[in-house]
C-alpha positions as CSV (number, residue, x, y, z in Angstrom):
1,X,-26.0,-23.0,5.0
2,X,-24.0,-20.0,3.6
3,X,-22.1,-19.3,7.1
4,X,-21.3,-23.3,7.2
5,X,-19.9,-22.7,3.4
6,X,-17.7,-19.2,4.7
7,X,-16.4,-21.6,7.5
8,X,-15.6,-23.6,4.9
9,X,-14.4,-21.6,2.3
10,X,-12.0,-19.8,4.7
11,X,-11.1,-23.0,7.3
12,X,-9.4,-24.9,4.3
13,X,-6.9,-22.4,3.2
14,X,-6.2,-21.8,6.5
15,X,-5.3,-25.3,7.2
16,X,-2.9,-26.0,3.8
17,X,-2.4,-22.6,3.4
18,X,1.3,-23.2,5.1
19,X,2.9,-19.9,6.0
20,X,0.2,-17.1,5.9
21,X,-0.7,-14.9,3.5
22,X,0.3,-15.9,-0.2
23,X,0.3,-19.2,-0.3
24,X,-3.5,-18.9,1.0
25,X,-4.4,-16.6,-1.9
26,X,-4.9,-19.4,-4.9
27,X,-6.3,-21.9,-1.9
28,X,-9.0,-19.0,-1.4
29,X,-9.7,-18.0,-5.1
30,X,-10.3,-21.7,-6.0
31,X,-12.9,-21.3,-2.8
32,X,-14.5,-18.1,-3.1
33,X,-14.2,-18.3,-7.5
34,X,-14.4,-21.6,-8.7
35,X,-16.2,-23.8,-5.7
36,X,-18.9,-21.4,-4.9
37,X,-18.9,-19.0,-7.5
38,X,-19.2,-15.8,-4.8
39,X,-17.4,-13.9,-7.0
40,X,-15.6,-13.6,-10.9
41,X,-12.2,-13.9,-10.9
42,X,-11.8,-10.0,-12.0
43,X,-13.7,-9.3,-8.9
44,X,-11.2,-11.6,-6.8
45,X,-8.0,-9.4,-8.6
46,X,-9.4,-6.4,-7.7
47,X,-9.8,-7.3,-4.1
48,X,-6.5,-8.5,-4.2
49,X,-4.9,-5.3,-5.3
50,X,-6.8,-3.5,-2.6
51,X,-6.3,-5.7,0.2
52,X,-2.8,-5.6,-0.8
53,X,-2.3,-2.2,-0.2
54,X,-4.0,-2.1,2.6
55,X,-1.6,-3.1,6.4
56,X,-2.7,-6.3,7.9
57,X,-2.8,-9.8,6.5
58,X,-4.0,-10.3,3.5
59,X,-6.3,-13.7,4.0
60,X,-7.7,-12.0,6.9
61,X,-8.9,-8.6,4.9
62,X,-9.9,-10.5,2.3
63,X,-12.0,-13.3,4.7
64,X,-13.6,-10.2,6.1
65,X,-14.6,-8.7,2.9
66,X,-16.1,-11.5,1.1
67,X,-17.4,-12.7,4.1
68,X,-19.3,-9.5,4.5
69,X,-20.4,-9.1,0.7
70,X,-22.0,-13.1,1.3
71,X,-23.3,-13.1,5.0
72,X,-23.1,-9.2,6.0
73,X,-21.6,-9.0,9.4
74,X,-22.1,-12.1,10.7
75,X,-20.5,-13.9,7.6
76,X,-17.8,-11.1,7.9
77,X,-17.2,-12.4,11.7
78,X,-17.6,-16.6,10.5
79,X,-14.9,-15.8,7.9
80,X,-12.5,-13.8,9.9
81,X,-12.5,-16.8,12.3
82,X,-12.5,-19.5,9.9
83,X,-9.3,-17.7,8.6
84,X,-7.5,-17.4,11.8
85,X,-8.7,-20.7,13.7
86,X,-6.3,-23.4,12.1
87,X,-3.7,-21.3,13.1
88,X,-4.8,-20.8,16.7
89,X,-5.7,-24.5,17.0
90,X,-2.2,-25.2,15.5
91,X,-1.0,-22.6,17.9
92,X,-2.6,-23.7,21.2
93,X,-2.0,-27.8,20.7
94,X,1.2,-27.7,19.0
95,X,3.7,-24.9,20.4
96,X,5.6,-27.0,23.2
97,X,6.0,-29.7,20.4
98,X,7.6,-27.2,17.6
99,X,9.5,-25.3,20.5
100,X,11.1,-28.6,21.3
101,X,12.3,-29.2,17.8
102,X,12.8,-25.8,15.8
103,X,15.9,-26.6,15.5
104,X,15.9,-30.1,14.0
105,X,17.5,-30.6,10.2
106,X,14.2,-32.6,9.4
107,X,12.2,-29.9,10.4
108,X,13.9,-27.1,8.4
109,X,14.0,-29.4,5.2
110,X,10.4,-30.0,5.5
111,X,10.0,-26.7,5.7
112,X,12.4,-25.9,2.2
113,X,10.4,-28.6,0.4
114,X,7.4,-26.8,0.8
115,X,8.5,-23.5,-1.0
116,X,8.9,-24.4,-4.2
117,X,4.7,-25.9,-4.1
118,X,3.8,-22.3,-3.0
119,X,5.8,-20.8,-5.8
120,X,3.9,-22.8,-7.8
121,X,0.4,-22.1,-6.5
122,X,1.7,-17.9,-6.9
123,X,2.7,-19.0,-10.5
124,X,-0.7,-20.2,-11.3
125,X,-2.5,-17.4,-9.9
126,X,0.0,-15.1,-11.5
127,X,-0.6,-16.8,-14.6
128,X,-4.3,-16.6,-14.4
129,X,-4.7,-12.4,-13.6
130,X,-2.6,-12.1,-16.5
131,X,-5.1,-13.7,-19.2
132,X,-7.7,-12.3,-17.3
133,X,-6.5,-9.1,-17.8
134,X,-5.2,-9.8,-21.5
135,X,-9.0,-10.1,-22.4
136,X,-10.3,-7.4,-20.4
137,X,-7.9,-4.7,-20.7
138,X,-5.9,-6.1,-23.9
139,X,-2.3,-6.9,-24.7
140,X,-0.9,-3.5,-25.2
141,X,-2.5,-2.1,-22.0
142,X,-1.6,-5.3,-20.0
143,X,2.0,-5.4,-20.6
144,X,2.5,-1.8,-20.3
145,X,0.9,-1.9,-16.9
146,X,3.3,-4.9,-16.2
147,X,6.6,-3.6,-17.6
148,X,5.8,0.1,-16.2
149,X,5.3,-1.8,-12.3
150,X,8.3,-3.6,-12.7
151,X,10.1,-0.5,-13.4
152,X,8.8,1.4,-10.5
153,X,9.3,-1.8,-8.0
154,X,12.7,-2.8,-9.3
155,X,14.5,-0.2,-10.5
156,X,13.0,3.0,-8.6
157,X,12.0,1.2,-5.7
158,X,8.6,2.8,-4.9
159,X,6.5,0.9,-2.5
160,X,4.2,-1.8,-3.4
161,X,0.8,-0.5,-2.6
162,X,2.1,3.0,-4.4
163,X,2.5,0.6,-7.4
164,X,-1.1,-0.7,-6.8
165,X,-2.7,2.7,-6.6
166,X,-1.2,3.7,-9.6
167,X,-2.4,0.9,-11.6
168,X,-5.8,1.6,-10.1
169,X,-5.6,5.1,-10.6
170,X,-4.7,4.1,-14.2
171,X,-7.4,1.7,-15.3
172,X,-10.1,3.7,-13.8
173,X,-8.8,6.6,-16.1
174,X,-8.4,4.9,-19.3
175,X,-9.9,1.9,-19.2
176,X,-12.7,1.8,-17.0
């Protein structure tokens, strides 16, 4: 029952998940957090930040992953595939239909209409490592990690995953 539930877990995202990656990251948590309880939602950040840093899609490193820490190797392989299947499905029955209208104006708004749902769902998520860290790490120390990675990404213009280390590096020092 636990690989049908990875399938699961990782098939849905991948279907409403539109456009990869971050838009599949709150489908997932509400998944692998609050529908099957595989992990806590600290657990689910700190993946996050790792797989972030690491190259590759994100959904994919983090189906793998989880997938291992439920099934081992088998449920790394069911959830890997559950990730990447609505997409080859998509891929396979539907590429002579969207090469024959990628061009169309109702196709491109379509497309527009969707982003500002996907902000939302990154909003949400946002909004939820924040409190999560608030009560783990405290106010002072959360916002001083937020400003200070704001800083470096904005301003100095260090890469992402640099930013991610550091903040690893950090809480493992002085608050872990």
């Amino acid at each position: 029952m636990t690989y049908v539930e990875l399938f699961i877990a990782f098939f849905i995202p991948g279907i409403v998940g539109y456009g990869g990656g971050p838009p599949s990251i709150p489908l997932i948590q509400a998944e692998v957090v609050d529908r099957y309880g595989w992990m806590t939602i600290g657990e689910f950040g700190e993946l996050l930040a790792i797989a972030n840093a690491l190259p590759g899609p994100i959904a994919t490193k983090m189906a793998g992953y989880i997938g291992y820490e439920v099934g081992g190797v088998l449920g790394s392989f069911v959830a890997l595939f559950a990730t990447v299947a609505p997409s080859l499905i998509a891929m396979l029955l539907l590429v002579g239909l969207l090469y024959k209208f990628k061009n169309s104006p109702r196709v491109k708004k379509m497309t527009s209409l969707i982003r500002p749902a996907i902000a939302i769902l990154l909003g949400v998520l946002a909004i939820q490592f924040f409190t999560t860290s608030w009560a783990g790490a405290g106010l002072t120390q959360t916002l001083l990690i937020a400003v200070v990675s704001l800083l470096l990404l904005e301003k100095v213009k260090v890469h992402p995953a640099l930013v991610i280390i550091g903040a690893l590096v950090y809480g493992a020092a002085f608050l872990g």
